[in-house]
N, CA, C and O atoms as a DFTB+ gen file, in Angstrom:
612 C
 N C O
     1  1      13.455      40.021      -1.346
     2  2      13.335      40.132       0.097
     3  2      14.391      39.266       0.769
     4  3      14.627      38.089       0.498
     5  1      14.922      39.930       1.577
     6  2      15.848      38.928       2.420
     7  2      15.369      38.367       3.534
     8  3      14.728      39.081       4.306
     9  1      15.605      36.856       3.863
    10  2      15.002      36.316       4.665
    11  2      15.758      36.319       6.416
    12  3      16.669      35.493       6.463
    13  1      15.600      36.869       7.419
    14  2      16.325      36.577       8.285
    15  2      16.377      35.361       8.977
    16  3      15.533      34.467       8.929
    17  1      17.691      35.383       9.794
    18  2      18.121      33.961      10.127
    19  2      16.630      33.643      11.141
    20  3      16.059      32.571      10.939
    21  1      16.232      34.304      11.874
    22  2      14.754      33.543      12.776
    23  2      14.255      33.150      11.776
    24  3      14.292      31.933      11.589
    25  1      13.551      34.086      10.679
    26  2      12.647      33.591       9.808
    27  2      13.286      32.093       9.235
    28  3      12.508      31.139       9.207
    29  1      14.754      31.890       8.764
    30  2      14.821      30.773       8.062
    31  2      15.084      29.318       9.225
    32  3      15.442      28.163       8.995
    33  1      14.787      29.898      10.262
    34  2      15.248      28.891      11.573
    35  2      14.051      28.062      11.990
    36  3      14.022      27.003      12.617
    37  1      12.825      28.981      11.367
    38  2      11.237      28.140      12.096
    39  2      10.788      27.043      10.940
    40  3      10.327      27.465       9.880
    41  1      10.911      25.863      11.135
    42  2      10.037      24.907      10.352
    43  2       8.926      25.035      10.416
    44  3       8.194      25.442      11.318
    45  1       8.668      24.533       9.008
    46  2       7.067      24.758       8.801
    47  2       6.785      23.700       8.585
    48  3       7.519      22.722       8.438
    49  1       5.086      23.828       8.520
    50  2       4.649      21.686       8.143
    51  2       4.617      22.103       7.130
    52  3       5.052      23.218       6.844
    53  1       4.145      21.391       6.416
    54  2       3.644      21.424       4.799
    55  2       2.927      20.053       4.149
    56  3       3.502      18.976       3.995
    57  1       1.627      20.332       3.828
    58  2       0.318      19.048       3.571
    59  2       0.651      19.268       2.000
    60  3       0.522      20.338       1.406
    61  1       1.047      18.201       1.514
    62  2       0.721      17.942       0.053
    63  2      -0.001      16.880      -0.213
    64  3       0.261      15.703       0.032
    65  1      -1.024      17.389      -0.783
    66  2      -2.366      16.395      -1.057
    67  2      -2.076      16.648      -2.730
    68  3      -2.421      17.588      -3.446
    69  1      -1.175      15.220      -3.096
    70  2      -1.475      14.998      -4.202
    71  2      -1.560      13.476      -4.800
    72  3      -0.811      12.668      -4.251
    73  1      -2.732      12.795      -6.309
    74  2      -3.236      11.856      -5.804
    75  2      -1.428      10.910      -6.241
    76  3      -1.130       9.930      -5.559
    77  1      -0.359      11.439      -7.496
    78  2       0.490      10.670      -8.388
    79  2       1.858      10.345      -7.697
    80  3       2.634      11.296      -7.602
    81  1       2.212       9.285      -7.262
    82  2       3.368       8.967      -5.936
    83  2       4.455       9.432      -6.839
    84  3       5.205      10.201      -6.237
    85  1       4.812       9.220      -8.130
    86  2       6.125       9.983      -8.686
    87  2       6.159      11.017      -8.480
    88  3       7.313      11.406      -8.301
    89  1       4.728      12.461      -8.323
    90  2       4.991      13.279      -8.447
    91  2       5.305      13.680      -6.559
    92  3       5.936      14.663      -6.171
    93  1       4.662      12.615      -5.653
    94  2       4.606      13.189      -4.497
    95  2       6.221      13.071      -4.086
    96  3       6.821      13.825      -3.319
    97  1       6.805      11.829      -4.862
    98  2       8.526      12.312      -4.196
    99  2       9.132      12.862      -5.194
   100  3      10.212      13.259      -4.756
   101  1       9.013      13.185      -6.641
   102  2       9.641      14.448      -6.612
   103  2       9.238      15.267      -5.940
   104  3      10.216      15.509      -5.233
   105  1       8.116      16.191      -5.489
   106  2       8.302      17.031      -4.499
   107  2       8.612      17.135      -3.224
   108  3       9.067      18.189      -2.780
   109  1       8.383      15.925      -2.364
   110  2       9.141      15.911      -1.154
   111  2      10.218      15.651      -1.532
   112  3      10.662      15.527      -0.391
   113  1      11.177      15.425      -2.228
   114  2      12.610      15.202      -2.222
   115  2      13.158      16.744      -2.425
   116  3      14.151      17.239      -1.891
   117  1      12.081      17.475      -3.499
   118  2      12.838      18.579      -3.988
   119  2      12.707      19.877      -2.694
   120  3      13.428      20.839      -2.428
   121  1      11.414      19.346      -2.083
   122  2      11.426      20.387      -1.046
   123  2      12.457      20.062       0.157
   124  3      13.240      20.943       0.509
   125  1      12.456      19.026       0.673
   126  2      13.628      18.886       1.560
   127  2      14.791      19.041       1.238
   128  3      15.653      18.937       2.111
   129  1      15.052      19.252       0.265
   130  2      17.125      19.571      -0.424
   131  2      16.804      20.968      -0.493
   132  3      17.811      21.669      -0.591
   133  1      15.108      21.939      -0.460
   134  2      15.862      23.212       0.045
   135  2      16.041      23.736       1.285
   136  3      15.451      23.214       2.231
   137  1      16.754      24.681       1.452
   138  2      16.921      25.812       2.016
   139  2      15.984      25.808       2.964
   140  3      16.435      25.515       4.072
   141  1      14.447      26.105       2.910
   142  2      13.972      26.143       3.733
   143  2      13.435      25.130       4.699
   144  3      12.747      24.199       4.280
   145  1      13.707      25.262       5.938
   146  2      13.188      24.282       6.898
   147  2      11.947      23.841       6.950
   148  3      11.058      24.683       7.085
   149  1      11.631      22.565       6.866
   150  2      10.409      22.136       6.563
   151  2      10.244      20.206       6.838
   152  3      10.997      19.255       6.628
   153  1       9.060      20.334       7.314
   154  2       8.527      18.975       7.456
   155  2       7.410      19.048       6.228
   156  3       6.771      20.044       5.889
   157  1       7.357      17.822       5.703
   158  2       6.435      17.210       4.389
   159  2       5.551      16.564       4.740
   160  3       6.311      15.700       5.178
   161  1       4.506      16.136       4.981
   162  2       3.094      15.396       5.091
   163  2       2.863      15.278       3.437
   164  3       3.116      16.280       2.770
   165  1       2.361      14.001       2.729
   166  2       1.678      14.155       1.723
   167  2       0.539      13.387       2.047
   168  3       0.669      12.553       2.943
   169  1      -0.488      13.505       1.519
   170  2      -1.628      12.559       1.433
   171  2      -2.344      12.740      -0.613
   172  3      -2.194      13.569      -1.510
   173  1      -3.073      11.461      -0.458
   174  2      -3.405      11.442      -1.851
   175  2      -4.756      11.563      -2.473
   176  3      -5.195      11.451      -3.617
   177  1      -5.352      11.887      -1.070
   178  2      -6.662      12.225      -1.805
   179  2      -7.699      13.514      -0.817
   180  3      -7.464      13.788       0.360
   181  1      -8.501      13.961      -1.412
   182  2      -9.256      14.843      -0.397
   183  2      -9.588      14.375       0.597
   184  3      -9.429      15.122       1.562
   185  1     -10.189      12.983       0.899
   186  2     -10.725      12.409       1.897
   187  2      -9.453      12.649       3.203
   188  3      -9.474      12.747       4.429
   189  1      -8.413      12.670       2.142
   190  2      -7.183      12.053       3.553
   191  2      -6.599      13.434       4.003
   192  3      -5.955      13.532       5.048
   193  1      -6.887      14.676       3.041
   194  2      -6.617      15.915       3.315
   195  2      -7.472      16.685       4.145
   196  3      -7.202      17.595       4.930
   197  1      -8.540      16.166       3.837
   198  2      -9.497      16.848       5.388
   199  2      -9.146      16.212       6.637
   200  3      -8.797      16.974       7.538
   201  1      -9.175      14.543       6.959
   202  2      -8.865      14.078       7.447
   203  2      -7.387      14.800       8.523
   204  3      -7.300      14.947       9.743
   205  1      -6.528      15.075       7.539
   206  2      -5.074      15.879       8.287
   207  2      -5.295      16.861       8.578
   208  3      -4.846      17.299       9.637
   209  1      -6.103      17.635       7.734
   210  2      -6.174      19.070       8.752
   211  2      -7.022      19.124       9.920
   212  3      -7.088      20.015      10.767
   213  1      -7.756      17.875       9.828
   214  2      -9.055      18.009      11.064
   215  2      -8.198      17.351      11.778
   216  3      -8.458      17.897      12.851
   217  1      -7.040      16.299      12.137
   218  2      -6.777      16.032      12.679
   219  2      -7.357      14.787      13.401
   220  3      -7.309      14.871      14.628
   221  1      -8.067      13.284      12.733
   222  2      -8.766      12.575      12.934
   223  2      -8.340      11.867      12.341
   224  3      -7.610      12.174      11.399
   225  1      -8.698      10.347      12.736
   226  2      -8.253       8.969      12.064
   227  2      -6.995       8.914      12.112
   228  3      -6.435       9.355      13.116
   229  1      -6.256       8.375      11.073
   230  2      -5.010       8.164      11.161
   231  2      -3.500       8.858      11.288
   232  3      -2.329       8.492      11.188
   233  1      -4.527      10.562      11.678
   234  2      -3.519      11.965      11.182
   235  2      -3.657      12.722      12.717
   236  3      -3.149      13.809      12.996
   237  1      -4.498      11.845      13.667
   238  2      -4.882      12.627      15.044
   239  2      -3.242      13.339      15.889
   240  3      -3.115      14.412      16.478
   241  1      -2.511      12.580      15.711
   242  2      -1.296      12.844      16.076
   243  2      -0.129      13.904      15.206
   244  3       0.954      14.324      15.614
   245  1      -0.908      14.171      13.688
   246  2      -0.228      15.255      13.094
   247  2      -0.646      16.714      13.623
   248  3      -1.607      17.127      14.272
   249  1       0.784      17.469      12.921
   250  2       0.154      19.012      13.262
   251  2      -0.630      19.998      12.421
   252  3      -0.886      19.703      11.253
   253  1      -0.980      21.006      12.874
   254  2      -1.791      21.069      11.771
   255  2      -0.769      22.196      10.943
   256  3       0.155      22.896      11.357
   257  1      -1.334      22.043       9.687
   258  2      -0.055      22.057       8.695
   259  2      -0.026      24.071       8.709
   260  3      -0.849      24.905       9.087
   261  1       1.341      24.167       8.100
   262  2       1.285      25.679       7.922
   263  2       0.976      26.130       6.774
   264  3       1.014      27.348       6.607
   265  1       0.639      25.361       5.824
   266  2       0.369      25.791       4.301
   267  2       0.197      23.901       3.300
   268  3       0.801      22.829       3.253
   269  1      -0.753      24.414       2.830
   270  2      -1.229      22.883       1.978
   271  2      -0.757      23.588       0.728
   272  3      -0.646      24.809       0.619
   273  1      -0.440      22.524      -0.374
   274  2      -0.151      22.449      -1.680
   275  2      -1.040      21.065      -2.049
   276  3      -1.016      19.880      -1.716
   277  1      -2.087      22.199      -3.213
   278  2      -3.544      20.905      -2.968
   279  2      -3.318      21.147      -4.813
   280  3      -2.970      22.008      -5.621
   281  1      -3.837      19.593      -4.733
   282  2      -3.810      19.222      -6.676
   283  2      -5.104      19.432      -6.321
   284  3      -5.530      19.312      -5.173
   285  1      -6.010      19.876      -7.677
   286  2      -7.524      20.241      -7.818
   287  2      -7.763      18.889      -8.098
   288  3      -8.695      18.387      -7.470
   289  1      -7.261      18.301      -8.746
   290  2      -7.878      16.746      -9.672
   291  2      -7.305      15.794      -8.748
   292  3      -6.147      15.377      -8.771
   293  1      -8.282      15.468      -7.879
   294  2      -8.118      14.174      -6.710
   295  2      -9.583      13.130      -6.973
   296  3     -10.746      13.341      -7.319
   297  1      -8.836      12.028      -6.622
   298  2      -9.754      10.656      -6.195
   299  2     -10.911      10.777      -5.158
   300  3     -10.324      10.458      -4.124
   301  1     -11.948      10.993      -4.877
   302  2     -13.349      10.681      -3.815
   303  2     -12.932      12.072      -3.685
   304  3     -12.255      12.633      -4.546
   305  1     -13.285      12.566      -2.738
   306  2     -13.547      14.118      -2.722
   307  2     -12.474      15.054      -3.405
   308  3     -11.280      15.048      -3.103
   309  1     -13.105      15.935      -4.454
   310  2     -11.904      16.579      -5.352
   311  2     -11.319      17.795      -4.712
   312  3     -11.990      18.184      -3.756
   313  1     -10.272      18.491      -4.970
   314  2      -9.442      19.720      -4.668
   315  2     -10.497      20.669      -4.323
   316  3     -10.466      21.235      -3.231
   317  1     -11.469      20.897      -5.206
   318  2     -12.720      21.734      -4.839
   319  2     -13.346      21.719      -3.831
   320  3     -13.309      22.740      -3.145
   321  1     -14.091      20.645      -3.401
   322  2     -14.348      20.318      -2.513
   323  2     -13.391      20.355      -0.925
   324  3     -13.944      20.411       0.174
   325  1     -12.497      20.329      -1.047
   326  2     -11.438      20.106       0.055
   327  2     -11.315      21.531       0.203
   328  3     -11.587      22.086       1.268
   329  1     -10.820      22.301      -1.068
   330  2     -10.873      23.839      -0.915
   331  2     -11.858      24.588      -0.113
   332  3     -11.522      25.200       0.901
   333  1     -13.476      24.538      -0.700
   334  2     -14.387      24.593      -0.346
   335  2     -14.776      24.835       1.473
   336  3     -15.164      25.725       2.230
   337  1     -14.348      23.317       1.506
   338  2     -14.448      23.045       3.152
   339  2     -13.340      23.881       4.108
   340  3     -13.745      24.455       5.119
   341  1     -12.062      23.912       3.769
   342  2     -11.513      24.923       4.368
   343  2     -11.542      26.387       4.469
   344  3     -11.016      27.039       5.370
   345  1     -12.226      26.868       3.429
   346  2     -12.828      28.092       3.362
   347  2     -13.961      28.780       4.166
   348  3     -14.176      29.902       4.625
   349  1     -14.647      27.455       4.115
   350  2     -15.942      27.395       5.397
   351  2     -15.578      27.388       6.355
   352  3     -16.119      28.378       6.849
   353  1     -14.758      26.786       7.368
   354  2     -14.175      27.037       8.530
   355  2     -13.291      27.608       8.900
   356  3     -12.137      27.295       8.605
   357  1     -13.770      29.133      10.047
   358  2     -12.915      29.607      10.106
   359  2     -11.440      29.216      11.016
   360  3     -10.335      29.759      11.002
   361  1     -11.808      28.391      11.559
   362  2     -10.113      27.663      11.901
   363  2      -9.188      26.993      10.940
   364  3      -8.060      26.530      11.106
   365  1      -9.859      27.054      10.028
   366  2      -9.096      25.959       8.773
   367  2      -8.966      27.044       7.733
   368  3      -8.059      27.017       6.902
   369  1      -9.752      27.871       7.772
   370  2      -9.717      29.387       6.321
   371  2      -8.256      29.835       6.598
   372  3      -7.477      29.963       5.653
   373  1      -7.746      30.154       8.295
   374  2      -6.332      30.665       8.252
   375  2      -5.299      30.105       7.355
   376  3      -4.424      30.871       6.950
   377  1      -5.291      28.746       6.961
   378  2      -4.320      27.684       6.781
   379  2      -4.042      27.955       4.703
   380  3      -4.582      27.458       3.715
   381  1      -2.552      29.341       4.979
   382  2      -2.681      28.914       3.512
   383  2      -2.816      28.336       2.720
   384  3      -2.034      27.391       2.819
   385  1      -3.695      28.230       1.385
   386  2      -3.666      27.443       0.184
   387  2      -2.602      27.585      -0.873
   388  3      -2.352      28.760      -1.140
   389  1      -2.026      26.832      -1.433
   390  2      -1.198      26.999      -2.815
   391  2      -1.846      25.881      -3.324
   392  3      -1.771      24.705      -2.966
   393  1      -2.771      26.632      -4.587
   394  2      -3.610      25.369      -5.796
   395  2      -2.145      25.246      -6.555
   396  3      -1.361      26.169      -6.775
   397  1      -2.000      23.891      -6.882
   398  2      -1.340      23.305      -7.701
   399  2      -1.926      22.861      -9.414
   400  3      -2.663      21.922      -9.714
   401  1      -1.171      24.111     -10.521
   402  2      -2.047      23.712     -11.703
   403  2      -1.180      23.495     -12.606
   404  3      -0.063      24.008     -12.663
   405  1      -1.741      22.578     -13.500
   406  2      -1.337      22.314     -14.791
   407  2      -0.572      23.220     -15.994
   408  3       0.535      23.133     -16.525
   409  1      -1.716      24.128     -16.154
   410  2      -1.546      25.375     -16.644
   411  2      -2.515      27.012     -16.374
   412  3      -3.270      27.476     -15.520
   413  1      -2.151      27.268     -17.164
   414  2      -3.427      28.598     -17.180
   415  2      -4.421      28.284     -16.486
   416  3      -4.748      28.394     -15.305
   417  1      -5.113      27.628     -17.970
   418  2      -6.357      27.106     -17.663
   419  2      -6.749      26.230     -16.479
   420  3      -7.912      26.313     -16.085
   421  1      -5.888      25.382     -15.858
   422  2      -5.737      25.269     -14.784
   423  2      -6.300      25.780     -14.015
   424  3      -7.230      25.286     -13.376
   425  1      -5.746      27.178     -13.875
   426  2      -6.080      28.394     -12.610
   427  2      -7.389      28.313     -12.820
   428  3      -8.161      27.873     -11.967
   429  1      -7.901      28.902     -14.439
   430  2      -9.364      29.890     -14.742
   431  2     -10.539      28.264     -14.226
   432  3     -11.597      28.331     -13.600
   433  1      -9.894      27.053     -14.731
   434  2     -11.189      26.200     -13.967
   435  2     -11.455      26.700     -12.352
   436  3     -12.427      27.313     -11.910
   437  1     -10.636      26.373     -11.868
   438  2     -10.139      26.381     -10.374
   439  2     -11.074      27.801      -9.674
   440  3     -11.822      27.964      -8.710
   441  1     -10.604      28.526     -10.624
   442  2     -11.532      30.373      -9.902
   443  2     -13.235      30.063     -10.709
   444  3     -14.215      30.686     -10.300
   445  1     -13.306      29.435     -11.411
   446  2     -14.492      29.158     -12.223
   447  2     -15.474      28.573     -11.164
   448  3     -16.666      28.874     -11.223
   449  1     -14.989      27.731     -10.183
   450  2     -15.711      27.764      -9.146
   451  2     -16.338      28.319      -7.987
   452  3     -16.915      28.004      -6.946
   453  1     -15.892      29.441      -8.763
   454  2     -15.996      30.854      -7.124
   455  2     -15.186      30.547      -6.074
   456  3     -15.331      31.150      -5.010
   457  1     -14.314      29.663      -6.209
   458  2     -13.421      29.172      -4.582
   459  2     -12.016      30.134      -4.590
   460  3     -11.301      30.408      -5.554
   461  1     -11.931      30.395      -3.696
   462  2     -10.472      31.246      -4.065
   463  2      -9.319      30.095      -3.130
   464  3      -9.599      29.250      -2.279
   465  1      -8.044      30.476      -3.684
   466  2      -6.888      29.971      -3.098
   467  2      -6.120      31.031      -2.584
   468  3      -6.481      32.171      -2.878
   469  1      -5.255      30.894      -1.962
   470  2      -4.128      31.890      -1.388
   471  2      -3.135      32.643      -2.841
   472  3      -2.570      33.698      -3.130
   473  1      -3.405      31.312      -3.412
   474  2      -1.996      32.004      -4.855
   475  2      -1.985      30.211      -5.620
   476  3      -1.864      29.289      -4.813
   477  1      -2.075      29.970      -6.661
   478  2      -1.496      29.128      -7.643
   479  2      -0.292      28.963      -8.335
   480  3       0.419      29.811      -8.874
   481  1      -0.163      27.734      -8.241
   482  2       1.197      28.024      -8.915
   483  2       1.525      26.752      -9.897
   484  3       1.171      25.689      -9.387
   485  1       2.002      26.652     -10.930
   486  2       2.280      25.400     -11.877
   487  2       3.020      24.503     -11.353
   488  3       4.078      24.774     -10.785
   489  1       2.633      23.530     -11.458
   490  2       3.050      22.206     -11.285
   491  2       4.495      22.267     -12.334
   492  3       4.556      22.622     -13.511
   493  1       5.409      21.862     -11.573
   494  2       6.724      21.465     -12.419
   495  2       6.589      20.245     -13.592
   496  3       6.217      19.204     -13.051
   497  1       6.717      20.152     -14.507
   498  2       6.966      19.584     -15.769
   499  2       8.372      18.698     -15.785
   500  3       8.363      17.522     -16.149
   501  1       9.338      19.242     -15.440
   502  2      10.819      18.132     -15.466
   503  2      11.506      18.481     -13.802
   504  3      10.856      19.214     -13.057
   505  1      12.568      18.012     -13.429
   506  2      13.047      18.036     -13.012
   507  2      14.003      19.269     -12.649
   508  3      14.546      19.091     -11.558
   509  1      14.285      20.239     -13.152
   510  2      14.945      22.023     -13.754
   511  2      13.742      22.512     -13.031
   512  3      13.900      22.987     -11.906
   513  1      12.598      22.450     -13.539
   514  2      11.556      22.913     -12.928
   515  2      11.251      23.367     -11.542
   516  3      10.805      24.423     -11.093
   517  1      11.646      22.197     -10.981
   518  2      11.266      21.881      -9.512
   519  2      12.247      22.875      -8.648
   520  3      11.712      23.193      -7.586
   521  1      13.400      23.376      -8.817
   522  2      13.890      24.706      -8.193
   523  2      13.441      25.715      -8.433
   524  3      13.806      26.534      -7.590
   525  1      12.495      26.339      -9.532
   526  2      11.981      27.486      -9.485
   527  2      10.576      27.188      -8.713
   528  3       9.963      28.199      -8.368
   529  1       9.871      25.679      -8.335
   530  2       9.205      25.367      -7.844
   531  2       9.220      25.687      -6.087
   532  3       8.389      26.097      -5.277
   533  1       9.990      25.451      -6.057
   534  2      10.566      25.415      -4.422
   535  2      10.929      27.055      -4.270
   536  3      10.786      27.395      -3.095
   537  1      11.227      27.822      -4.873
   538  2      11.712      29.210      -5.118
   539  2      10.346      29.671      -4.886
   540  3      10.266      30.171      -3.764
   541  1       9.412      29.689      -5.425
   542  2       7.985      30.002      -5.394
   543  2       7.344      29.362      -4.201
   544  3       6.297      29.830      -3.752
   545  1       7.711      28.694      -3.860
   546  2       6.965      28.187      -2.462
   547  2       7.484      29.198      -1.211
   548  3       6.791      29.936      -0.510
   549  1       9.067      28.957      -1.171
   550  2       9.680      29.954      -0.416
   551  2       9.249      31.297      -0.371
   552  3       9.051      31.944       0.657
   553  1       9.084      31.761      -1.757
   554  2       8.792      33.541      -1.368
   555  2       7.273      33.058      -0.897
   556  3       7.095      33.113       0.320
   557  1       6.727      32.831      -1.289
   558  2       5.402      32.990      -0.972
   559  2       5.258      32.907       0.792
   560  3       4.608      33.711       1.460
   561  1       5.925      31.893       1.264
   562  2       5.804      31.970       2.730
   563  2       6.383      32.838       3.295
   564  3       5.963      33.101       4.422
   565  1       7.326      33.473       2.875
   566  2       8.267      34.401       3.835
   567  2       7.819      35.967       3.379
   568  3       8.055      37.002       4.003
   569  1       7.030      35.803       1.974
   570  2       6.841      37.419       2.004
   571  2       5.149      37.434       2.070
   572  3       4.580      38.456       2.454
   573  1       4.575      36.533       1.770
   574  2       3.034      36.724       2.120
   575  2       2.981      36.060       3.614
   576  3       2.685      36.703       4.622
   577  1       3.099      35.568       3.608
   578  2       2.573      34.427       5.450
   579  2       3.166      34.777       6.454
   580  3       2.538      35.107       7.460
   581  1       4.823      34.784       6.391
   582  2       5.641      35.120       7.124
   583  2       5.955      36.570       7.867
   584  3       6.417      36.802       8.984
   585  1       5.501      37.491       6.757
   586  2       5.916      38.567       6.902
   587  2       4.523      39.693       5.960
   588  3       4.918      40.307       4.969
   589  1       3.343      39.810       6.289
   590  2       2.267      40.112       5.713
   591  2       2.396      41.222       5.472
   592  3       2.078      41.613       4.349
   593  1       2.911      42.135       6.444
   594  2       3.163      44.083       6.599
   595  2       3.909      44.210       5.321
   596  3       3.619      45.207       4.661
   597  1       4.781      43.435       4.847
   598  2       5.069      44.011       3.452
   599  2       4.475      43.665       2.591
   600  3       5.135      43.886       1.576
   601  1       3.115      43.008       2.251
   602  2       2.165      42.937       1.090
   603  2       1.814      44.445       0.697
   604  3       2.003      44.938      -0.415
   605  1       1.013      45.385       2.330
   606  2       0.545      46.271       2.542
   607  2       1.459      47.573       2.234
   608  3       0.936      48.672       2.050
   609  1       2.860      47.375       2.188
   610  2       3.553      48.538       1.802
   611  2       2.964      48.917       0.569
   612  3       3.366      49.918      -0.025
């Protein structure tokens, strides 16, 4: 899909709720060196990810994000739970999910809960990784979120 220049001109937020700080700047580093326009929020635990999307406590002044990238395996309230709760509300259900997994099995825990996500996707392993990482983030917004009428073709 080719992206047009509006489409690549609108920044998006982007909530990464993950709990491991190496892994949170490799990914904000790797997402800001791409292509697509984007602001990064991370937070490290569920507590602080509801917190940002509700927009309370220390996040009252953030926006609310255009797509979360949520680790399932978090500190005090887990990925499930956080999932869960945004699913329940329908002002917060709009707000794509990308589960962040390990592996496979990863996913099959994750759906094992009856919770659905928008789409999963593996967690990068090295550094090489992290551009097909960011590649997968990109399509996903511009051909599912961005541009929905062509799911339906």
């Amino acid at each position: 899909m080719t992206v047009t220049e509006e489409q690549a001109e609108q920044p998006i937020d982007i909530l990464l709720v993950e709990p491991n700080p190496g892994d949170t700047r490799l990914f904000t580093e790797n997402l800001r060196d791409a292509k697509l326009l984007n602001t990064i929020y991370a937070v490290s635990d569920g507590e602080s990810a509801l917190d940002f999307v509700h927009q309370r406590g220390d996040h009252t002044d953030k926006p609310q994000p255009d797509v979360i990238l949520l680790e399932p395996q978090l500190p005090d309230r887990d990925g499930m739970d956080v999932l869960a709760e945004l699913n329940d509300e329908p002002a917060l259900s709009e707000i794509p999910v990308i589960v962040l997994t390990s592996s496979d099995a990863g996913e099959r825990i994750v759906k094992s809960h009856d919770i659905d996500a928008d789409t999963y996707i593996q967690k990068p392993v090295s550094a090489e990784d992290f551009a097909d990482f960011v590649r997968s983030i990109e399509e996903f917004w511009f051909t599912i979120v961005r541009n929905p009428s062509s799911t339906t073709e």
